[in-house]
Residue frames relative to the residue before (quaternion, step in Angstrom):
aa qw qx qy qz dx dy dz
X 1.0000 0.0000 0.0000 0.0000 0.00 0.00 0.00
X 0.2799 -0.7867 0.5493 0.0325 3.63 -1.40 0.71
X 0.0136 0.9200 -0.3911 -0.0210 3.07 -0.21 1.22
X 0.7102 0.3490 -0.0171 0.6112 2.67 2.21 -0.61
X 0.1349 0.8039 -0.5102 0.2744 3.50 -0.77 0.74
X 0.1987 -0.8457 0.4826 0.1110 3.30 -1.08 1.03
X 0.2420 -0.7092 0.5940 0.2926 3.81 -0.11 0.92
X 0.9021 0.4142 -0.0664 -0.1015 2.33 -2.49 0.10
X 0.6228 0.6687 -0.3965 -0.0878 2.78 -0.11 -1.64
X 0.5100 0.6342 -0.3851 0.4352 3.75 0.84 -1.37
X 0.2541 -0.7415 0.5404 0.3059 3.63 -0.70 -0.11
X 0.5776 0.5986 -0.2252 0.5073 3.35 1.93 -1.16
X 0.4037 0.7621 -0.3063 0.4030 3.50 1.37 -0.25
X 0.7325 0.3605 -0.1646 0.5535 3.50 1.18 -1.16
X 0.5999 0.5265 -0.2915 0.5272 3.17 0.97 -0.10
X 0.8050 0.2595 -0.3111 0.4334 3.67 0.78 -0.57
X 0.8366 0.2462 -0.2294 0.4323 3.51 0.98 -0.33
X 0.7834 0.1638 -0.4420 0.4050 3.51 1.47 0.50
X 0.6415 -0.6084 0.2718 0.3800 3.58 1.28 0.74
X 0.5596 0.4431 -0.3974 0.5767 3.81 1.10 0.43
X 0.7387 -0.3194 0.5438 0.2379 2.76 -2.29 0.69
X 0.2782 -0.6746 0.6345 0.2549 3.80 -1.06 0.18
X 0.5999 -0.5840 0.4980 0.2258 3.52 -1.28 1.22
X 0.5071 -0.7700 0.3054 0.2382 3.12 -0.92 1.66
X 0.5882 0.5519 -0.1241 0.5780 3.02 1.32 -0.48
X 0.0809 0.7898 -0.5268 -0.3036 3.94 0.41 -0.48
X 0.4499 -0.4385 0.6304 0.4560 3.77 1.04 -1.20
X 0.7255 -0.5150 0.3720 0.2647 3.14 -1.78 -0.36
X 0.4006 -0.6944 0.4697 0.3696 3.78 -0.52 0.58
X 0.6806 0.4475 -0.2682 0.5143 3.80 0.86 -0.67
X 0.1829 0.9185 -0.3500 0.0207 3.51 0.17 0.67
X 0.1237 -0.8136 0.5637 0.0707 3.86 -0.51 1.12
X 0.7694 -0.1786 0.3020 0.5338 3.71 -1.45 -0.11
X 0.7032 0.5044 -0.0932 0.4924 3.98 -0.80 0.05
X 0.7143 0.6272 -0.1860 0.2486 3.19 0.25 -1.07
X 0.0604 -0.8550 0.4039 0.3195 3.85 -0.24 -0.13
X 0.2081 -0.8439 0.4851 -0.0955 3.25 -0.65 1.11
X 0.3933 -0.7917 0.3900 0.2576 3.64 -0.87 0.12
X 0.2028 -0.7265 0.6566 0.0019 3.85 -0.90 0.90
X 0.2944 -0.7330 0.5954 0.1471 2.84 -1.52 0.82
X 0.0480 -0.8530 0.5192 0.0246 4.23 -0.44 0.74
X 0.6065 -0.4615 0.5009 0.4102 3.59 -1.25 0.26
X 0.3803 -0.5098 0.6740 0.3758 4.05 -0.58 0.99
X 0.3164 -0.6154 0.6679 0.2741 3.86 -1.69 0.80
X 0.3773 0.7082 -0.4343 0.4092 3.70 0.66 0.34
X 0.6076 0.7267 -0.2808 0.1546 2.93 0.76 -2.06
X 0.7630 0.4494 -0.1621 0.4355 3.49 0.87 -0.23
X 0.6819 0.5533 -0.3368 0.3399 3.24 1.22 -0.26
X 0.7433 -0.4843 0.2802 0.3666 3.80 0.99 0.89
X 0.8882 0.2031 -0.2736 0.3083 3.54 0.89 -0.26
X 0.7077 -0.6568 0.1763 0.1918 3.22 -0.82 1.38
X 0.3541 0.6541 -0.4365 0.5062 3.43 1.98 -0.24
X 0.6675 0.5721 -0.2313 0.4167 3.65 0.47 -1.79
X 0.0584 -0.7527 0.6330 0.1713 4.10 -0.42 1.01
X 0.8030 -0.4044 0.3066 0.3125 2.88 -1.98 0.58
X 0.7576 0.0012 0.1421 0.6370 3.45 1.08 -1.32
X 0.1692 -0.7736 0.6044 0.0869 3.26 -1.82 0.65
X 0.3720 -0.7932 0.4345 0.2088 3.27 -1.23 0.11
X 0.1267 -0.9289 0.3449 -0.0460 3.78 0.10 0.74
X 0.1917 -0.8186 0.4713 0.2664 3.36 -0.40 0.44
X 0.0128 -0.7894 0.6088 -0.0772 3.60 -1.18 0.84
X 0.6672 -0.6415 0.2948 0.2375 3.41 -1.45 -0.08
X 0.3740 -0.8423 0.3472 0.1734 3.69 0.25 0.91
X 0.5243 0.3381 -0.4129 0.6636 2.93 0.27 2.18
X 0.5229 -0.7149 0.4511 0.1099 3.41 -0.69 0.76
X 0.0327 0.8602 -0.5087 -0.0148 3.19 0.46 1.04
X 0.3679 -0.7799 0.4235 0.2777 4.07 -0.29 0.78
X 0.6379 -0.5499 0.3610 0.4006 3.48 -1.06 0.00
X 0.7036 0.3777 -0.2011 0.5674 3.66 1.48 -0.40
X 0.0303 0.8203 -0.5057 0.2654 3.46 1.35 0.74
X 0.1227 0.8560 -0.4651 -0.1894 3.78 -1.14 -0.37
X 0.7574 -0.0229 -0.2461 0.6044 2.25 2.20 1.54
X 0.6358 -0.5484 0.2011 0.5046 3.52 -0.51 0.46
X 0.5460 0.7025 -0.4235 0.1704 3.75 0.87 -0.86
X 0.6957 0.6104 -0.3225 0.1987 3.32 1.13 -0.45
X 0.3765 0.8074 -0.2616 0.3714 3.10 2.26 0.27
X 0.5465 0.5913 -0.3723 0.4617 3.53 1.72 -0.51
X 0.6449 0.5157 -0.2863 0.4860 3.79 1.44 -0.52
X 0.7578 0.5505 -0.1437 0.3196 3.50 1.07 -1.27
X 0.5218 0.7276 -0.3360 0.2923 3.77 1.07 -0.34
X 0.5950 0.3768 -0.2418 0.6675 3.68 1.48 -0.41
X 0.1059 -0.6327 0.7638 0.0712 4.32 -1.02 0.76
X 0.3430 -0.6271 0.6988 0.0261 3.64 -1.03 0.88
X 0.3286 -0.8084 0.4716 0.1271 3.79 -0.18 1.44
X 0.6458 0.5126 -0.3629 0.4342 3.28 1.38 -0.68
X 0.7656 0.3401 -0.0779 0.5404 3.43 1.16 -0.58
X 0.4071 0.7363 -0.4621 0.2803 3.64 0.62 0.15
X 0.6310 0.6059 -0.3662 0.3173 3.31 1.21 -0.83
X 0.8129 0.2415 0.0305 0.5291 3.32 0.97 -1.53
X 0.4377 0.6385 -0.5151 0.3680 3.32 1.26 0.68
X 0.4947 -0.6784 0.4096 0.3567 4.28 -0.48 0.86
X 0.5910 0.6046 -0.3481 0.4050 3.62 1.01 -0.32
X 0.7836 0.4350 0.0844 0.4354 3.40 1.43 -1.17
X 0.6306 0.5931 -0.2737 0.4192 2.86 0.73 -1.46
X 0.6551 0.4119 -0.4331 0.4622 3.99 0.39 -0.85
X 0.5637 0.5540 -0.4483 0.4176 3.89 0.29 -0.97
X 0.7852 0.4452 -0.2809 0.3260 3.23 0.63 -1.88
X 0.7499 0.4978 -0.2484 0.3580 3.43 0.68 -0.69
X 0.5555 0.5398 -0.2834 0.5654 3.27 1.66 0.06
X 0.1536 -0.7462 0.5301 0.3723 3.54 1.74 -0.24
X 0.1038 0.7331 -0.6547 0.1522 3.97 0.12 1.00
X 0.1207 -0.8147 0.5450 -0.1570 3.54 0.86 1.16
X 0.1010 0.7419 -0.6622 0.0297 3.52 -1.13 0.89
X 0.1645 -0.7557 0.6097 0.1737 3.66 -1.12 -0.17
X 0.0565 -0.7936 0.5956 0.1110 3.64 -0.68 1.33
X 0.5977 -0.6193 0.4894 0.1407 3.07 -1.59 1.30
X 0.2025 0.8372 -0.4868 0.1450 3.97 -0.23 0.55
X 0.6005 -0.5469 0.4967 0.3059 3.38 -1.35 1.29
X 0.6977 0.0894 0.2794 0.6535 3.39 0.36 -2.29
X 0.1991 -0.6124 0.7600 0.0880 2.72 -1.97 -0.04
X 0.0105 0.8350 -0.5197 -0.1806 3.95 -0.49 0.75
X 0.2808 -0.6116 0.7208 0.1657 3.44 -1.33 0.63
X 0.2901 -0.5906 0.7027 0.2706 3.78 -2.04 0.10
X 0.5196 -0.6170 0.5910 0.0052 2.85 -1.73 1.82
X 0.0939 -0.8351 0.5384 0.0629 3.81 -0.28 0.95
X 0.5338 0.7448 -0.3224 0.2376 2.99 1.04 -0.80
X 0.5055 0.5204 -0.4300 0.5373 3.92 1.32 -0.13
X 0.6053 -0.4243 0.5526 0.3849 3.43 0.69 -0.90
X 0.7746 0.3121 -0.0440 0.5483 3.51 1.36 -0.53
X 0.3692 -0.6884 0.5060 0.3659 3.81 -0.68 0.75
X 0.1043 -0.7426 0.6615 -0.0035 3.63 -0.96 1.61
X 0.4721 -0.5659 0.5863 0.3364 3.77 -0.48 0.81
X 0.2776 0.7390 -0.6121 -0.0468 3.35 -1.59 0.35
X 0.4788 -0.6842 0.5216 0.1747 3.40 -0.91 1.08
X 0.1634 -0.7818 0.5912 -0.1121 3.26 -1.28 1.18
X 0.3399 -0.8080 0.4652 -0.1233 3.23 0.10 1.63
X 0.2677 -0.6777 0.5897 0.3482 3.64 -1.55 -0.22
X 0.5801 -0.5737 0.4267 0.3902 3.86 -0.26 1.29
X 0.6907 0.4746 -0.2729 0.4725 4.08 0.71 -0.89
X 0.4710 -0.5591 0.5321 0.4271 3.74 0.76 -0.39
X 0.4167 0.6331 -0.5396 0.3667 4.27 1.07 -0.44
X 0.5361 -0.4808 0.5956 0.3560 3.49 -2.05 0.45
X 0.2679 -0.5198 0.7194 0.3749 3.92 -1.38 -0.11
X 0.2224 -0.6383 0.7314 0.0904 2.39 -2.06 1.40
X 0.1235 -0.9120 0.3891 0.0393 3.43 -0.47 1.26
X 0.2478 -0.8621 0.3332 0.2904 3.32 0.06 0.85
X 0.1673 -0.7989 0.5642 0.1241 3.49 -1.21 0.97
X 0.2642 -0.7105 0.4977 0.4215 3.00 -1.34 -1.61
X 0.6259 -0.6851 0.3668 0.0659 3.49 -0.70 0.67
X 0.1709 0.8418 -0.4859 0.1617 3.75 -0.40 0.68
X 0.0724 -0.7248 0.6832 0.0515 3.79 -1.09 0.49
X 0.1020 -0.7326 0.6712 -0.0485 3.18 -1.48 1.27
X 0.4646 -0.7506 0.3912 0.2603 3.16 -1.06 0.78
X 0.0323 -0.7939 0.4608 0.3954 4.07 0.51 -0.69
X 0.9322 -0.1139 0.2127 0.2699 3.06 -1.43 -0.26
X 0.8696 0.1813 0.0418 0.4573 2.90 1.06 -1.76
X 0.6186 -0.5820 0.1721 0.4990 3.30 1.90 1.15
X 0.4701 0.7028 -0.4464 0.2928 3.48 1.23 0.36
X 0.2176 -0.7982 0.5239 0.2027 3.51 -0.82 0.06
X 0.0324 -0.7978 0.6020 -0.0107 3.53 -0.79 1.08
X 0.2661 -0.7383 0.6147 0.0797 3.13 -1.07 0.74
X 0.0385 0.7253 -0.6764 0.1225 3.36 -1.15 0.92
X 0.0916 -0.8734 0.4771 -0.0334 2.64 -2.18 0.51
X 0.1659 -0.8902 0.4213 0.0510 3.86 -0.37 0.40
X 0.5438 -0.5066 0.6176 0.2573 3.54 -1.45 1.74
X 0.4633 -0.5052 0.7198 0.1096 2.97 -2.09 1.31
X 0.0175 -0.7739 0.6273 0.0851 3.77 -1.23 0.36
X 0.2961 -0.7411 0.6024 -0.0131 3.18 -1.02 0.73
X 0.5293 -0.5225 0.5131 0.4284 3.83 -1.16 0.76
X 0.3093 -0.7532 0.5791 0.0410 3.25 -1.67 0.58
X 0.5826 0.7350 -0.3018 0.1712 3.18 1.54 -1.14
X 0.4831 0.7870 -0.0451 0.3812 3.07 1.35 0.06
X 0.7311 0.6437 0.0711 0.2147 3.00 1.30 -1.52
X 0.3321 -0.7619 0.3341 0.4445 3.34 0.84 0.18
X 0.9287 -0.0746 -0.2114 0.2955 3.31 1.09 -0.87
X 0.4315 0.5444 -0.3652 0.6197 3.74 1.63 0.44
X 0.3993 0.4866 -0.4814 0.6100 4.01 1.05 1.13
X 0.7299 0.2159 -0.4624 0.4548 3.86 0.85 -0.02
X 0.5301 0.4812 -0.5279 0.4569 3.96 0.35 -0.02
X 0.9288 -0.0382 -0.3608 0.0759 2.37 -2.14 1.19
X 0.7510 -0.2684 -0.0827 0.5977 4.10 -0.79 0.52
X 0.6122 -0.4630 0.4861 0.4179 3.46 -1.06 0.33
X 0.6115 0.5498 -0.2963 0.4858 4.02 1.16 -1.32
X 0.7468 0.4708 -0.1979 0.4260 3.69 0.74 -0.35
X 0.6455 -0.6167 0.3738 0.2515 2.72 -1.39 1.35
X 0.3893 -0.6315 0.5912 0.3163 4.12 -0.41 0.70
X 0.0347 -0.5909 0.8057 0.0224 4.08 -1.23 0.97
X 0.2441 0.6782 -0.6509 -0.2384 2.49 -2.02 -0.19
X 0.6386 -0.5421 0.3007 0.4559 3.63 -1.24 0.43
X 0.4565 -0.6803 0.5136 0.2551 3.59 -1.56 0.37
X 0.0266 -0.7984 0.6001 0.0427 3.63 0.13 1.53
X 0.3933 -0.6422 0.6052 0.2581 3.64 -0.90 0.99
X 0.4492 -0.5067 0.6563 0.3328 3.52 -1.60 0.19
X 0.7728 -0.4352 0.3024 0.3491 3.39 -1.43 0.67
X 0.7239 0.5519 -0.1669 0.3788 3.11 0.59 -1.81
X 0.7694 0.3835 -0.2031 0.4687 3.55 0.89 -0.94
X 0.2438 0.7564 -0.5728 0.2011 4.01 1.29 0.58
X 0.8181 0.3158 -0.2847 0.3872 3.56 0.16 -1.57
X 0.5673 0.5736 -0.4284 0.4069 3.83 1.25 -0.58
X 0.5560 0.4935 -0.4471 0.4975 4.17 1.28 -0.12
X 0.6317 0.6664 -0.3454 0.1938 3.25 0.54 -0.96
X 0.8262 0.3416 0.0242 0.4474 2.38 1.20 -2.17
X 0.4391 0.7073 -0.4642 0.3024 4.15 1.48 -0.08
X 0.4155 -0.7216 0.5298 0.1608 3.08 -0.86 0.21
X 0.6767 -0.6883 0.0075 0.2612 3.36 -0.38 0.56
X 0.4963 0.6452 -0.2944 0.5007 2.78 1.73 0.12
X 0.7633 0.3659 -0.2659 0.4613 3.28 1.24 -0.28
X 0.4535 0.7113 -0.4378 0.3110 3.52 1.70 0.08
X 0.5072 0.5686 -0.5387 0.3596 3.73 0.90 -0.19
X 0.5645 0.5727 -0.4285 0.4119 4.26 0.88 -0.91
X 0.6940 0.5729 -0.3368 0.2772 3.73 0.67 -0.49
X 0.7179 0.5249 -0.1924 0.4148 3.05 1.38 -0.94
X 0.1305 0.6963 -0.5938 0.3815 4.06 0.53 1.62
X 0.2845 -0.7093 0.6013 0.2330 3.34 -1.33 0.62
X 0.7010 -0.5333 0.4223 0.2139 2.85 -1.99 0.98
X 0.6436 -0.4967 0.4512 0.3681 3.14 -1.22 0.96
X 0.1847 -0.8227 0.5295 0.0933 3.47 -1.05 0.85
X 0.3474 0.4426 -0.4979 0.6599 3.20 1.34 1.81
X 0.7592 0.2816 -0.3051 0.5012 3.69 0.52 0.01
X 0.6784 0.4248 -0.3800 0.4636 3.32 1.33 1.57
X 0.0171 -0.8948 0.4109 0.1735 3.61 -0.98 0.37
X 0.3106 -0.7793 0.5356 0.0968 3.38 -0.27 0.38
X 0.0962 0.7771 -0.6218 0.0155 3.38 -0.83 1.10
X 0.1389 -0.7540 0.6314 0.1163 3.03 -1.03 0.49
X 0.7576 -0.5108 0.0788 0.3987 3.74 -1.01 0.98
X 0.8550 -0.1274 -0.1171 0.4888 3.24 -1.28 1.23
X 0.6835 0.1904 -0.4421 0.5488 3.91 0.65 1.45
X 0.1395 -0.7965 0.5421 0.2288 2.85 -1.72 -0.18
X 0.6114 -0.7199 0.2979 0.1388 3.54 -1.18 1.22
């Protein structure tokens, strides 16, 4: 699971590796549950033929999944991590998912805890190339109370137990997660699948095309 994680930061960044304007607003670069942060989504336009109307956009929203029957934002402190095995038919999700409301969050790092001392050591998790992680999510807009509209969102996870390396983070008693970072090539093909094919996306990243440090070394 991912609770933490630093987007972004470059603004030109979104522009060279996922082809959108950066959100005027981005949110915060340090980012927990709650938080507001930026995603990248198919423009809902995107189809309608004119060339003003881009392909995709980039938006800023709240990090956690906040549902359409929400009756308030708090439930985002629960929602920031989708469980692939269960996303379909889980009430938090399941509408987004079945709409294939597909999003991709932009991120420096991502940090997982290191048990392995015996103690929870933060550690930062990087692409090995120096590239941002594109992480696939999903996407959602709620209305509140007071006719606002908030957008929000939530990282796909995948088992881990497996992995060479996101199998050492967190209690030894715990199931190993990790997030679903997409390879470059396959950004606009998330965007745009539909839902029947969103289950093929969710594979873990080569664990050579990651690093993980952890204070003053690296693993």
């Amino acid at each position: 699971m991912c609770s933490h994680y630093q987007a972004l930061k470059e603004q030109d960044k979104y522009r060279k590796y996922f082809g959108v304007e950066p959100p005027i607003d981005p949110g915060k670069w340090d980012l927990w549950p709650g938080y507001e942060g930026a995603f990248i989504r198919r423009h809902p336009h995107a189809d309608v033929g004119d060339e003003a109307v881009p392909g995709c956009e980039a938006l800023t929203g709240m990090f956690g999944l906040v549902p359409h029957w929400s009756q308030d934002t708090k439930i985002a402190r629960h929602t920031f991590n989708a469980r692939s095995e269960t996303v379909a038919e889980k009430p938090s999700f399941r509408d987004a998912w079945k709409r294939a409301q597909h999003c991709i969050i932009p991120a420096d790092s991502i940090f997982e805890p290191d048990w392995r001392s015996g103690k929870s050591v933060a550690t930062q998790i990087v692409r090995a190339d120096g590239e941002p992680l594109g992480i696939a999510g999903l996407w959602s807009v709620w209305k509140s109370p007071k006719g606002e509209w908030v957008h929000s969102y939530t990282m796909l996870t995948i088992n881990a137990d497996e992995h060479p390396l996101m199998r050492l983070f967190h209690k030894p008693t715990e199931e190993k997660r990790m997030v679903v970072i997409l390879p470059i090539d396959r950004y606009q093909d998330w965007l745009e699948a539909p839902a029947e094919h969103s289950a093929a996306f969710l594979r873990p990243f080569a664990a050579d095309g990651l690093q993980s440090t952890l204070p003053n070394s690296t693993v």
